[in-house]
Structure formats: C-alpha cells, structure tokens
N, C-alpha and C positions, 0 to 999 in steps of 0.2 A: 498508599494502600488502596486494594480494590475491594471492592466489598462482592463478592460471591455466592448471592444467595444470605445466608445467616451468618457467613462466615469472612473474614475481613483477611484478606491475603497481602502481606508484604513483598512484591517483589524486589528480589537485592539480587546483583549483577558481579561477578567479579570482572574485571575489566583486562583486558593484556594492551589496552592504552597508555594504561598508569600502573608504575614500577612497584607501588608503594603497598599493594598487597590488601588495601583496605575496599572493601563493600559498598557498591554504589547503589542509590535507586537508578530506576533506567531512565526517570522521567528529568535525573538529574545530566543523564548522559546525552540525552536527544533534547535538541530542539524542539520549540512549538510547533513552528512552520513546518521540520521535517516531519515530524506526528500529520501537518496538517495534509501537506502533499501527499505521505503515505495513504490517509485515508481518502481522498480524492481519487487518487488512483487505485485502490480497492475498490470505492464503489461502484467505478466504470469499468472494472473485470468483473466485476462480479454480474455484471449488467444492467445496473442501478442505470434511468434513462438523465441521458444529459444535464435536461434541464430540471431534472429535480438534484443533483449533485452539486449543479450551479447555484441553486438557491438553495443549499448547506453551506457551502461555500463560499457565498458571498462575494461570486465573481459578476460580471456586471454581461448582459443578456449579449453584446456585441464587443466584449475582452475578449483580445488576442492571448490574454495568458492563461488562460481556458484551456484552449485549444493544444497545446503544447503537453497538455494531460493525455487529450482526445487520440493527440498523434501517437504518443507514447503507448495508449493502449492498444491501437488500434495495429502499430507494427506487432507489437507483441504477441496479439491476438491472431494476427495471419502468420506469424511463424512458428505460434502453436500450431496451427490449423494444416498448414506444411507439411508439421511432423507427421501431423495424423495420416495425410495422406500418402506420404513418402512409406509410411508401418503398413497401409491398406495395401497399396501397389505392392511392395515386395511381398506381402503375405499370400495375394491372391497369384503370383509367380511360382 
C-alpha cells in the first residue's frame, strides 16, 4: 500500500505473465534490486549530481558498477539530445 497524503492506495496489477487471471501487487512482481537500478537511473535523468546518487545508493566512491548507470544515462541522454536537434535543423529548413 502507498499512503498518498491521508489516503492509503493499494496498487494491484493484472499481469499477461500469469495465465491464472488472479491480481498482483507490483511490488510482488519486481524485484528489489530492479526497483533499485530503476531509481538510480532516474535520479541521473533527472539530473540528481552523481555523487549524491552514489551515497543513496550505496555504491562505493571508486565502483566500476556506478558507472554502468552513468554510461547508460549519459547515451540515453545524447540521443535525446540528437532528437532535438535533428526537429530544430529540419524545422529551421
């Protein structure tokens, strides 16, 4: 349950994983770890600066497993960046 202000939200999932037609929580469907990578990798799009993600995360000041987030955001982030400019160029055409 999330609690939402004064109000306590259940979220329930149906799944096309499982045949069986019955209502999941999500938190029974995902992982810790992927929760946890997702939100590491949020806070570096989002622009949250390195080293304060690193010490949420609990990764260690000179882990190589860091960095593998960094990479990940950082192509992602210049191919957003692409787009844009590939929209501006043919616009200004």
């Amino acid at each position: 349950m999330m609690n939402n202000g004064n109000t306590l939200l259940k979220l329930i999932l149906f799944s096309p994983l499982y045949a069986d037609d019955l209502q999941y929580r999500f938190c029974d469907l995902v992982s810790s770890h992927t929760m946890r990578r997702t939100a590491i990798t949020t806070m570096l799009i989002l622009g949250m600066p390195e080293h304060v993600v690193r010490k949420i995360s609990g990764h260690a000041a000179d882990g190589k497993a860091f960095y593998r987030y960094v990479n990940f955001v950082q192509s992602y982030l210049d191919t957003e960046i692409d787009k844009v400019h590939s929209w501006m160029a043919s616009d200004m055409n």
